[in-house]
MARBAVEX-432743 format. One record per residue (C-alpha): x, y, z; chain; residue number from 1; residue in one letter. Coordinates in steps of 0.2 Angstrom, whole numbers, plus 5000, padded with zeros to 4 digits. Layout:
N
east, north, up, tinu, loba, dose
X, Y, Z, A, NUM, A
...
//
This chain:
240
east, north, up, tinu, loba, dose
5000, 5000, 5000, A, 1, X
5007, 5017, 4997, A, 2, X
5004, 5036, 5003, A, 3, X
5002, 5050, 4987, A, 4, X
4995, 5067, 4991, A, 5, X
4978, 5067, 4990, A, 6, X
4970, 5066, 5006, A, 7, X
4950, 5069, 5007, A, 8, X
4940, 5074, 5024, A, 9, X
4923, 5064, 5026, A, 10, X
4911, 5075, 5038, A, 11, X
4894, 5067, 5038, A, 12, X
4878, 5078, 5044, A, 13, X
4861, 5074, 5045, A, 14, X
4849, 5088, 5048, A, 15, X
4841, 5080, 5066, A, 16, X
4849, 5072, 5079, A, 17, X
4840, 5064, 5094, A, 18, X
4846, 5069, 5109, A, 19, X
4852, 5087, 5107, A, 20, X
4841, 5095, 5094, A, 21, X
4847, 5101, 5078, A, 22, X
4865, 5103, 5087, A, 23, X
4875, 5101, 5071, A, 24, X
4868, 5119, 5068, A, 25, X
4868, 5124, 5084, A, 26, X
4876, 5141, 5088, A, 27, X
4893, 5135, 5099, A, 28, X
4902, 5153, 5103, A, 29, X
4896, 5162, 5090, A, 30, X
4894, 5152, 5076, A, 31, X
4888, 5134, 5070, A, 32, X
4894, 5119, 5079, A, 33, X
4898, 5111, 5062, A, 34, X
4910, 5128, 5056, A, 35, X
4920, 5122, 5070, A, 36, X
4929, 5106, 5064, A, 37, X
4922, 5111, 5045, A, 38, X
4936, 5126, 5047, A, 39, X
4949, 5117, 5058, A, 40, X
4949, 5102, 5043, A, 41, X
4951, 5117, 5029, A, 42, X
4966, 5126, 5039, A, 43, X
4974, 5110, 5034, A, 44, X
4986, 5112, 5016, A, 45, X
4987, 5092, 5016, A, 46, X
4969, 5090, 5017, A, 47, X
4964, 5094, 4997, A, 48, X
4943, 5092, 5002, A, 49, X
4929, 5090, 5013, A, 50, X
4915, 5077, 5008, A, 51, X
4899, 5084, 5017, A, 52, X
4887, 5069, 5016, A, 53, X
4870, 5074, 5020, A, 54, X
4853, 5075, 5021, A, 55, X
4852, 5095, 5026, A, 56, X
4860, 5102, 5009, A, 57, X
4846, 5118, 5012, A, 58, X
4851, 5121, 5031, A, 59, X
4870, 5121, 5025, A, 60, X
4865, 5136, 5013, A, 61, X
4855, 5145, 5026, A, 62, X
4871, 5145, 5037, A, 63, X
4880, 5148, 5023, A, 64, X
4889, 5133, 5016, A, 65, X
4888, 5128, 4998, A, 66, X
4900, 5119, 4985, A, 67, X
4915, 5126, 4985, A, 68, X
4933, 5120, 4976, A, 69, X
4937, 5111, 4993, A, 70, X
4921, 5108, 5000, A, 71, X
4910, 5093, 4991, A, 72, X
4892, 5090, 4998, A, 73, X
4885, 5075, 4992, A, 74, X
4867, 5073, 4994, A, 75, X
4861, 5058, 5005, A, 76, X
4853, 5043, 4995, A, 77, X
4835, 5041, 5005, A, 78, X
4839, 5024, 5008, A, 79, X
4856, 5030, 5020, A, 80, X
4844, 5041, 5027, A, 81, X
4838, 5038, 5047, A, 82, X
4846, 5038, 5067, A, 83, X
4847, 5019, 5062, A, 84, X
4857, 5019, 5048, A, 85, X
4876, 5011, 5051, A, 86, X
4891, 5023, 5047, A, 87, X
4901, 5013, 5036, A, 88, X
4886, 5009, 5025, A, 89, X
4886, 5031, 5022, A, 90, X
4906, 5029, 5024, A, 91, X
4903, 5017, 5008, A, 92, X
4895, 5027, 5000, A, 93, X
4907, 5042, 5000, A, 94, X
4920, 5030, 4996, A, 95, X
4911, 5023, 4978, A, 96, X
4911, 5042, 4972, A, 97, X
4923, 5051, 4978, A, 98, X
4942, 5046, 4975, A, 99, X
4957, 5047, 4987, A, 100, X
4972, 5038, 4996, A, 101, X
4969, 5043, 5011, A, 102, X
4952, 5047, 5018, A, 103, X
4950, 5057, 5036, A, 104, X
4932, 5055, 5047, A, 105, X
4926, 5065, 5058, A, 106, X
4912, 5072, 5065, A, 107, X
4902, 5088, 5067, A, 108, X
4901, 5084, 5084, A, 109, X
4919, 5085, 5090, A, 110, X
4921, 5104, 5091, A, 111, X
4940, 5104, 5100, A, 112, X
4950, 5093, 5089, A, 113, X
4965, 5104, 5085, A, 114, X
4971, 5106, 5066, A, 115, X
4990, 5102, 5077, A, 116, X
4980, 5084, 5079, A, 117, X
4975, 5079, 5063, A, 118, X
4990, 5084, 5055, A, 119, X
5002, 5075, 5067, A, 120, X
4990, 5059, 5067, A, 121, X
4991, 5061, 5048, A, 122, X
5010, 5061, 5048, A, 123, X
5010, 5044, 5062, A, 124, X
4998, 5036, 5048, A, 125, X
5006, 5037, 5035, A, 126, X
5023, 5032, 5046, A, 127, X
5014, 5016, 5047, A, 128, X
5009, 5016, 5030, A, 129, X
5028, 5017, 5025, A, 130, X
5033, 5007, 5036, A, 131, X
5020, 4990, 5034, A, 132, X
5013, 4991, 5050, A, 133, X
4998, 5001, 5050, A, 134, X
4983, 5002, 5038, A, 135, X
4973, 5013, 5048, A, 136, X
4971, 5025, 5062, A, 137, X
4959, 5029, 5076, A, 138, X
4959, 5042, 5093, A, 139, X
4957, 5036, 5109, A, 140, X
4957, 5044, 5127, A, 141, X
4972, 5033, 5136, A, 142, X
4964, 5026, 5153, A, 143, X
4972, 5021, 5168, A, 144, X
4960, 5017, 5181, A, 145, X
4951, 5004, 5192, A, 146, X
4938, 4996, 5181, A, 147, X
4922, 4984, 5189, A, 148, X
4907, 4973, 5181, A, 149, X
4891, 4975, 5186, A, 150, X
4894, 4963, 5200, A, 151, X
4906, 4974, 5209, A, 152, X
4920, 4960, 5203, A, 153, X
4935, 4970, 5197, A, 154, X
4941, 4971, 5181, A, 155, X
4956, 4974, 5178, A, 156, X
4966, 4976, 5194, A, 157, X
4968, 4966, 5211, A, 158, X
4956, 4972, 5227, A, 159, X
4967, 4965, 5236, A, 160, X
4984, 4973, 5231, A, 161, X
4983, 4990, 5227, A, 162, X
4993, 4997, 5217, A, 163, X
4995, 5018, 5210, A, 164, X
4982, 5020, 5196, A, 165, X
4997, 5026, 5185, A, 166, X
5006, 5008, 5188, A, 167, X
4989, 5000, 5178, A, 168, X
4989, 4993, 5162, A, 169, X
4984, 5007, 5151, A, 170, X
4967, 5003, 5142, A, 171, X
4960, 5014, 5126, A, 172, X
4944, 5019, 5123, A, 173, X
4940, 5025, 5106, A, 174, X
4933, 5043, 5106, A, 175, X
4925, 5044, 5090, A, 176, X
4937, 5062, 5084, A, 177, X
4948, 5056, 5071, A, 178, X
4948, 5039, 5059, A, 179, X
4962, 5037, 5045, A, 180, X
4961, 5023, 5032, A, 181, X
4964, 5019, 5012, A, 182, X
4952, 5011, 5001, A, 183, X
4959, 4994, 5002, A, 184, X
4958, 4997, 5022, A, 185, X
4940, 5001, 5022, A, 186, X
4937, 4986, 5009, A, 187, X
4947, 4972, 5020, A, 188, X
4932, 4976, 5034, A, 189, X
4921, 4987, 5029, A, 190, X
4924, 4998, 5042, A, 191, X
4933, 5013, 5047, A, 192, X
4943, 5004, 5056, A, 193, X
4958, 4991, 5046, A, 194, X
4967, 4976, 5052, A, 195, X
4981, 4984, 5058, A, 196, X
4976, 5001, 5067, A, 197, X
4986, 5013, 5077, A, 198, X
4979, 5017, 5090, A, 199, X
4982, 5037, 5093, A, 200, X
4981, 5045, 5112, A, 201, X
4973, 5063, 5112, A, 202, X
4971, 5074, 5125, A, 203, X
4955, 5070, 5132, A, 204, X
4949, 5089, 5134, A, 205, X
4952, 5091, 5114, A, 206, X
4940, 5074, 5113, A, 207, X
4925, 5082, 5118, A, 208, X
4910, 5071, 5106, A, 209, X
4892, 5079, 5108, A, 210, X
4881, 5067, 5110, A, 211, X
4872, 5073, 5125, A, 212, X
4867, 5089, 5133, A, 213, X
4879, 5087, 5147, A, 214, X
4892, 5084, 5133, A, 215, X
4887, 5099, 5125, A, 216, X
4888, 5110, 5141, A, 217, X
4906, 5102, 5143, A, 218, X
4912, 5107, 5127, A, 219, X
4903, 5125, 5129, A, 220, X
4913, 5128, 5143, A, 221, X
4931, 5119, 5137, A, 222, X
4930, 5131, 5119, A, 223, X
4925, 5146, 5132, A, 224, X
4941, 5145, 5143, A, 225, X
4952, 5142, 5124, A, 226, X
4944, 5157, 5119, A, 227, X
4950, 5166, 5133, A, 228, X
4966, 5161, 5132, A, 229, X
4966, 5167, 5113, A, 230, X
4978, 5151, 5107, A, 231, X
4970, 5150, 5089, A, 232, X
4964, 5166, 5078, A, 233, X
4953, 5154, 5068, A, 234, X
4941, 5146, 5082, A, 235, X
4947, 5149, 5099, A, 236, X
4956, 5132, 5101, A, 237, X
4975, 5130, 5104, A, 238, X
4988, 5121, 5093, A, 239, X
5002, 5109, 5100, A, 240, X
//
């Protein structure tokens, strides 16, 4: 498998969402929640477009989004339409029309991932690439804690030989920001995710995903205080 330069963004939007209504268009600081990864993927020079899949082509307009040389919004077939619908198969779709080597998902919903992020998980992925052992990427928050069942039966530690939280084994837990994979990746499991993934640490304050109101009032109050410190001109959120 090899690395060329064309590197396409996929950003699927649906015009309702269930438990935080309409939040993709959702005024977060001052303008759209979608604007704020949509500008953070376009501050990219390595990233040549953004795929828009969705359903809400008019409510893009309205807020002032339409085709561009390096924004591409793909209307939604009816039949990828619905909460129910799996990613991959919308995911699939993208890939059948639009062409690329390397194809970087994310979500409207992920407000704080830093352009410094995706370029530098960029540059570990296609390390891998080069180097035969990856074929995909994904984010996750790194966890070191004390984990129970149901039962109250521990996990992944002893009860009865403590040890310091920072001496666990580190588990990850996939946060939904940022998935990196190739055509053949995606074709070899029909996922996002390939056979041999690297699994990428992010800060876990950058990997804010709305799916929630809590989560929203969390990532309201995390792009206030980067506002304030004034760390990014574009949309209030620092770079590495």
């Amino acid at each position: 498998m090899t690395i060329s330069n064309r590197c396409v963004a996929l950003l699927p939007m649906k015009a309702n969402s269930q438990r935080v209504k309409g939040k993709n268009f959702r005024p977060l600081h001052g303008k759209p929640l979608f604007r704020w990864i949509l500008d953070s993927l376009l501050s990219l020079d390595r990233i040549d477009a953004v795929v828009i899949n969705t359903d809400a082509r008019a409510i893009l307009a309205e807020n002032g989004l339409t085709d561009s040389d390096r924004v591409i919004i793909r209307d939604r077939p009816a039949a990828l339409c619905g909460d129910t619908v799996s990613m991959n198969l919308i995911l699939a779709d993208d890939l059948a029309h639009v062409d690329a080597d390397t194809y970087a998902m994310t979500h409207t919903t992920n407000p704080l991932l830093r352009p410094a992020t995706i370029d530098a998980a960029l540059a570990a992925y296609e390390d891998g690439v080069a180097a035969g052992t990856a074929d995909s990427l994904f984010t996750v928050n790194r966890v070191q804690t004390r984990f129970y069942r149901a039962d109250g039966s521990a996990v992944n530690h002893d009860p009865d030989n403590l040890i310091q939280t920072q001496d666990l084994e580190p588990w990850f837990e996939e946060n939904s920001n940022l998935y990196l994979f190739s055509r053949d990746s995606f074709a070899a499991t029909g996922a996002r995710i390939g056979r041999k993934p690297i699994l990428y640490p992010m800060n876990p304050h950058e990997a804010v995903d709305i799916d929630t109101p809590d989560d929203w009032l969390l990532a309201e109050a995390l792009a206030g205080i980067a506002q304030g410190k004034g760390r990014d001109q574009d949309h209030g959120v620092g770079a590495a």
